[in-house]
Backbone bond lengths (Angstrom), bond angles and torsions (degrees), N, CA, C in turn:
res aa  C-N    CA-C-N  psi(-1)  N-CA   C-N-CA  omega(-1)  CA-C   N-CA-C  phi
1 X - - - 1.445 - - 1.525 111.54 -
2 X 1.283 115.42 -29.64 1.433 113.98 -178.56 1.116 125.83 -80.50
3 X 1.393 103.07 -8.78 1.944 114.81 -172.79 1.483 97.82 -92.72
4 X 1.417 117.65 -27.68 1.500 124.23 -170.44 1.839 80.29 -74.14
5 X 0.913 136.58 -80.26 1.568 144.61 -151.21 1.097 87.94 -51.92
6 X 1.482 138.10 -83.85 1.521 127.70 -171.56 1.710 122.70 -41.28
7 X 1.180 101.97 -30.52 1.705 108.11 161.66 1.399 114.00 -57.74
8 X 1.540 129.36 -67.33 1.079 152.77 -168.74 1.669 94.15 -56.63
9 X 1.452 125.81 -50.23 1.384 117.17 -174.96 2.006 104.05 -79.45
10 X 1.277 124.94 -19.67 1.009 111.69 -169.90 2.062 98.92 -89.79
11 X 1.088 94.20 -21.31 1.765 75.45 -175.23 1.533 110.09 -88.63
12 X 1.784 103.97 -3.31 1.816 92.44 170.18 1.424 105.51 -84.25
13 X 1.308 121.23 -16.73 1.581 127.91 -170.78 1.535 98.52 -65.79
14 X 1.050 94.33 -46.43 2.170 114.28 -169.69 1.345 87.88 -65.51
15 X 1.369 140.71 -74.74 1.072 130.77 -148.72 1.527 129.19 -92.38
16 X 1.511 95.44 27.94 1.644 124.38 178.87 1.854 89.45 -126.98
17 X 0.893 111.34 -44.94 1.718 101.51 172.61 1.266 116.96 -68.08
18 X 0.997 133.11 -42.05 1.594 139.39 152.47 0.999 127.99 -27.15
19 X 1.441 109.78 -39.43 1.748 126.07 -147.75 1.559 68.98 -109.95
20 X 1.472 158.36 -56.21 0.772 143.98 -167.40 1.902 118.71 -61.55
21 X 1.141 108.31 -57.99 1.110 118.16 -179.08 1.867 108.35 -54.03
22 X 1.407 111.63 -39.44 1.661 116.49 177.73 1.677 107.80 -56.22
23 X 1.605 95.15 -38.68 1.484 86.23 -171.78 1.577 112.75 -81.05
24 X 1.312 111.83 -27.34 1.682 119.37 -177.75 1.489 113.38 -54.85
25 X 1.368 117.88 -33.95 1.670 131.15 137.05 1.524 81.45 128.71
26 X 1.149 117.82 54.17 1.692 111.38 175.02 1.313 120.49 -73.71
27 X 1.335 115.14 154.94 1.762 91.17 -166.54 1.531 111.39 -108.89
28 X 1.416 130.86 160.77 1.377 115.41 -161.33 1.622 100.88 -86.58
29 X 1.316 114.23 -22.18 1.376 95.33 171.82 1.769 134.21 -120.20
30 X 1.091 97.28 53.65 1.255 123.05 163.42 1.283 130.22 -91.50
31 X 1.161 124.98 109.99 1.509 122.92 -171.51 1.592 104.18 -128.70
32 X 1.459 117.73 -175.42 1.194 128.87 -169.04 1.429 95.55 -100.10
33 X 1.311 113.05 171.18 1.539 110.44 156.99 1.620 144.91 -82.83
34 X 1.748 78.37 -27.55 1.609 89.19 162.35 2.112 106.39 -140.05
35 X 1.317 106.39 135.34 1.428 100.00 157.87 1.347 131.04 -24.98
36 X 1.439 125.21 128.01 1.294 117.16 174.93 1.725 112.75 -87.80
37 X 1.047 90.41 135.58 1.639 100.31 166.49 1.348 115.26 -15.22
38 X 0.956 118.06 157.89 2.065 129.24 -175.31 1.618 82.91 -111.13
39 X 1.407 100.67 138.64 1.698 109.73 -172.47 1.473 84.58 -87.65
40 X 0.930 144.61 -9.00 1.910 140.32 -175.94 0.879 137.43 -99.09
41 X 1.804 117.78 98.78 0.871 120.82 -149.42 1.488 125.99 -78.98
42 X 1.145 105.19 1.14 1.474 105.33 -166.84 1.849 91.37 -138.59
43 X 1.061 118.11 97.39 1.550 130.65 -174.60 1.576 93.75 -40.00
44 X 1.298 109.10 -72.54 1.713 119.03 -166.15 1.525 116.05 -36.74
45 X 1.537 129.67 -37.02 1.279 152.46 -170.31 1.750 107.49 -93.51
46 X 1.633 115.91 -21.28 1.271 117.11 -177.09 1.326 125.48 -46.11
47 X 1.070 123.21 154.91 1.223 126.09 -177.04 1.937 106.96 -111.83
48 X 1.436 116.13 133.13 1.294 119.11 -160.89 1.397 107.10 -50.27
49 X 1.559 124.05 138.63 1.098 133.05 120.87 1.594 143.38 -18.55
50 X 1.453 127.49 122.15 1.593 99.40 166.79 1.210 89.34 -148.83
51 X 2.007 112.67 142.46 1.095 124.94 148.91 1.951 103.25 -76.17
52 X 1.511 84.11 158.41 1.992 117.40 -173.94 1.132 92.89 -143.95
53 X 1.403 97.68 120.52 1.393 118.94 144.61 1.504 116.46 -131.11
54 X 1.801 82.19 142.08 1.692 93.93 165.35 1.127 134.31 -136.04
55 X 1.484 120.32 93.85 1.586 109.82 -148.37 1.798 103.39 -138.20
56 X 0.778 96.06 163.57 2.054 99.90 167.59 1.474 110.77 -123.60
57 X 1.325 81.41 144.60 2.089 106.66 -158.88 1.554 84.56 -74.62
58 X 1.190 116.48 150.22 1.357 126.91 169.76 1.633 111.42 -132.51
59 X 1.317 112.60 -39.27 1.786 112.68 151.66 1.343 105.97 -111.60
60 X 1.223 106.30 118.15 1.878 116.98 155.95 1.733 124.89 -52.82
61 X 1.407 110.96 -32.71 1.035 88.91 179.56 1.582 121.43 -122.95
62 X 1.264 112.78 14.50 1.369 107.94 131.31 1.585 138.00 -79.61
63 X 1.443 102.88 -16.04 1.518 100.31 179.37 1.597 91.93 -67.89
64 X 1.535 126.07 -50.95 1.511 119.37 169.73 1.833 129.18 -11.75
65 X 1.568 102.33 -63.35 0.903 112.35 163.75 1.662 132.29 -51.15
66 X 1.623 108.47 -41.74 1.275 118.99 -177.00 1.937 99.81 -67.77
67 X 1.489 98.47 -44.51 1.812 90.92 -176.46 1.086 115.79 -64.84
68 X 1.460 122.59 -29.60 1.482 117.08 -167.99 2.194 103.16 -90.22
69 X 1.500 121.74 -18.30 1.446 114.11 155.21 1.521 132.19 -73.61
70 X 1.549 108.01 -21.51 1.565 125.99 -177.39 1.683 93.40 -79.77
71 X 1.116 124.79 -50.82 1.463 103.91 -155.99 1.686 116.69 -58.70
72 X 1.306 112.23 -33.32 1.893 105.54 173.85 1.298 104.76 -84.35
73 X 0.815 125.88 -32.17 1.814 111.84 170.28 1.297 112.15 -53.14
74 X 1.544 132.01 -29.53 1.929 130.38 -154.98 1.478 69.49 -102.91
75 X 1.322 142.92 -47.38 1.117 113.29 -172.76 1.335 140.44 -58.29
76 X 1.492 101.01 -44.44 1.557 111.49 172.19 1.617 110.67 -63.72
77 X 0.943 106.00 4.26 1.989 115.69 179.99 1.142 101.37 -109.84
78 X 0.987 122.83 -2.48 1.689 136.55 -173.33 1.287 122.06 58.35
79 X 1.513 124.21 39.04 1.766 144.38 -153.98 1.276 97.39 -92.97
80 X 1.165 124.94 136.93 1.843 124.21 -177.07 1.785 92.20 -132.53
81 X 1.207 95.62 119.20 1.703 87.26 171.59 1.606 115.96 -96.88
82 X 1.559 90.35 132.23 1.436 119.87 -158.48 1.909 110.62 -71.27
83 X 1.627 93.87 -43.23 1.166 126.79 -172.77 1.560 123.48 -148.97
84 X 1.457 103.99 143.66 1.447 112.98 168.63 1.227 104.10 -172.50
85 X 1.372 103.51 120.29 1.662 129.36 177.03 1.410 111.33 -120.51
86 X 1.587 112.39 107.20 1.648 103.62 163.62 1.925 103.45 -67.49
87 X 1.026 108.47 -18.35 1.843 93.17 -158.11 2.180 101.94 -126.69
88 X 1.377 77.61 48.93 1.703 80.11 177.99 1.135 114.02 -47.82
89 X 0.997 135.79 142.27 1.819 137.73 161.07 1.595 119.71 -77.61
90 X 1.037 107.78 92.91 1.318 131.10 168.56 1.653 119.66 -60.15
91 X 1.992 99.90 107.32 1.302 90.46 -168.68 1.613 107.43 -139.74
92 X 1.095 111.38 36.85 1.984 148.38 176.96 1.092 121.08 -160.21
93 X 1.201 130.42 140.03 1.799 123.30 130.73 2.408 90.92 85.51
94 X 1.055 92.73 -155.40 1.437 88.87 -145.27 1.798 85.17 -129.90
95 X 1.240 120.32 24.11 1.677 115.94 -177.76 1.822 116.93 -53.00
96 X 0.835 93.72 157.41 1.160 104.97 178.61 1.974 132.91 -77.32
97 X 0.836 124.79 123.20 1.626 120.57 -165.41 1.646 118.80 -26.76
98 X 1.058 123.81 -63.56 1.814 131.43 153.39 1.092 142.52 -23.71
99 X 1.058 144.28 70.39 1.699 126.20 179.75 1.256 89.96 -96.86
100 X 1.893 87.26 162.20 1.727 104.85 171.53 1.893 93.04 -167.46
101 X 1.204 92.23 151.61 1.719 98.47 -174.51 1.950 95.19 -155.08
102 X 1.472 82.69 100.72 1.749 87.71 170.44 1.559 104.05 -95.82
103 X 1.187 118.09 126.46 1.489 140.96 155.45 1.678 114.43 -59.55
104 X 1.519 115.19 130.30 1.473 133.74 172.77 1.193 126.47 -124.13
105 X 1.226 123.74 157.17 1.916 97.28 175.32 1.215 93.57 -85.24
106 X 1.210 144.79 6.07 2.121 130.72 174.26 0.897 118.23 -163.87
107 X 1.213 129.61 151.68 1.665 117.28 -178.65 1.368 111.26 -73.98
108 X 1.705 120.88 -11.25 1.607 119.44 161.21 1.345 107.99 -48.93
109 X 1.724 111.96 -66.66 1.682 96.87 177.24 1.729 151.08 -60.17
110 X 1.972 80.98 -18.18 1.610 91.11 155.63 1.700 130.85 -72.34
111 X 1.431 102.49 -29.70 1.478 116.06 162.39 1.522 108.01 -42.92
112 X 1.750 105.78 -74.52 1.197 113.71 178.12 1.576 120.27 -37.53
113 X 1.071 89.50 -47.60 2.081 83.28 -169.53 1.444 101.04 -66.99
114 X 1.168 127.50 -40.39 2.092 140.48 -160.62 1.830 79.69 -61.97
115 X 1.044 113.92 -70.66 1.396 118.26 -138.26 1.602 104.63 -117.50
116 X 1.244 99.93 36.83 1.735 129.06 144.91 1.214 137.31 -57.10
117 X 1.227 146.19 114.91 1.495 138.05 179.17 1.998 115.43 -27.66
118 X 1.608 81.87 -64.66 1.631 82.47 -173.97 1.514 104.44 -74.00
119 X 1.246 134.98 -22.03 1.821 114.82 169.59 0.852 127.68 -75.71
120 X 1.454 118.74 -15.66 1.764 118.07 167.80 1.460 100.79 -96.41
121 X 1.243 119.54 23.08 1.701 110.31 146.06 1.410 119.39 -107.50
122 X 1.431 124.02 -13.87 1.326 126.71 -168.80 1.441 89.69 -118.04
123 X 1.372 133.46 -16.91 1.224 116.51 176.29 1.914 117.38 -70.82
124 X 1.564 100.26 16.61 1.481 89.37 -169.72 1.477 89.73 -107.07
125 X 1.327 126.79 -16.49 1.183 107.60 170.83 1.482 129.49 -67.28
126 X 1.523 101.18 -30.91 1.925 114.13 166.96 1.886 95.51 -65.21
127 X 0.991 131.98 -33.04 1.048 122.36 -162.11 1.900 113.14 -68.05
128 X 1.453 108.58 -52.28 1.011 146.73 144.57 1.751 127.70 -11.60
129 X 1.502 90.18 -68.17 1.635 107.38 163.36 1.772 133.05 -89.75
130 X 1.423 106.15 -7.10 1.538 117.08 177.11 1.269 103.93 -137.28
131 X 1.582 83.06 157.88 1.523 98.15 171.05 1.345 121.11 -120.95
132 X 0.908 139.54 74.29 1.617 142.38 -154.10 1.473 116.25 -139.94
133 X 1.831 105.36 -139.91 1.717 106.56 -172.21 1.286 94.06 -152.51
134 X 1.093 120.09 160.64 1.953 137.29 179.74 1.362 110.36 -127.36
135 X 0.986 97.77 118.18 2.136 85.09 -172.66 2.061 93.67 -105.33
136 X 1.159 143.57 158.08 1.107 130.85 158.72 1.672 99.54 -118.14
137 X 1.521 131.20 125.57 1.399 116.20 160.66 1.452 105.22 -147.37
138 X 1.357 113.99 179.65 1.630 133.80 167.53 1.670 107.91 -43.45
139 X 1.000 118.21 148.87 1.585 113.02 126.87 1.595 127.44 -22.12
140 X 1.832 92.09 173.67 1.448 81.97 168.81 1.647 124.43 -87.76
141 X 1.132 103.16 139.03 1.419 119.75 -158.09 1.412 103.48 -117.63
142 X 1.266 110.32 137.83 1.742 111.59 -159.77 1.311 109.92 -128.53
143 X 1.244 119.85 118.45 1.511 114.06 175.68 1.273 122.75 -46.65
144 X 1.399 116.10 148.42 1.689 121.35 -161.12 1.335 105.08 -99.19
């Protein structure tokens, strides 16, 4: 029961950070140059990773394409998707129609999968077909 509640509080957290970041006008394809460090120090003890996205499909059937190349890649990263809503209910802020929240065991392996050889080749087809935002972060993480 408690993993369901900590779920339930982490995807309203996500989807108020989202809604924040969409509106701050972040752009979807902007990235860093290199991955940042995993704040966790001890992989085994980590607390999951999740990519967020929140975007609206603008071609259907290339985003097709992009879902059906992404899914063995998140796998071999070990990515379990948590969530995916074409018709989220929008009830703040200006988000975008889509949610999706893939689950990792760390934000190292979410690093890994984002900024992967083969996802920054198939990520141009999501790029391509939406217009949205990608957030990558920790779990929920609790002030000490």
């Amino acid at each position: 029961m408690n993993k369901h509640i900590a779920r339930a509080f982490i995807g309203i957290s996500i989807g108020l950070s989202t809604a924040f970041a969409a509106t701050a006008g972040q752009a979807q394809n902007v990235e860093p140059s290199q991955p940042a460090p995993a704040t966790t120090a001890n992989a085994a003890s980590a607390v999951p990773g999740y990519l967020i996205a929140n975007f609206t499909i603008r071609d259907q059937a290339m985003f097709q394409k992009y879902r059906e190349a992404v899914r063995p890649i998140s796998l071999k990263y070990k990515g379990k998707a948590i969530v995916f809503n074409a018709n989220a209910q929008k009830v703040e802020g200006n988000p975008q129609a889509v949610i999706v929240v893939v689950e990792f065991p760390s934000l190292a392996d979410v690093e890994r999968f984002y900024f992967s050889p083969e996802y920054t080749e198939v990520k141009k087809l999501r790029i391509a077909a939406t217009e949205g935002s990608i957030v990558l972060t920790e779990g929920l993480v609790l002030p000490r």
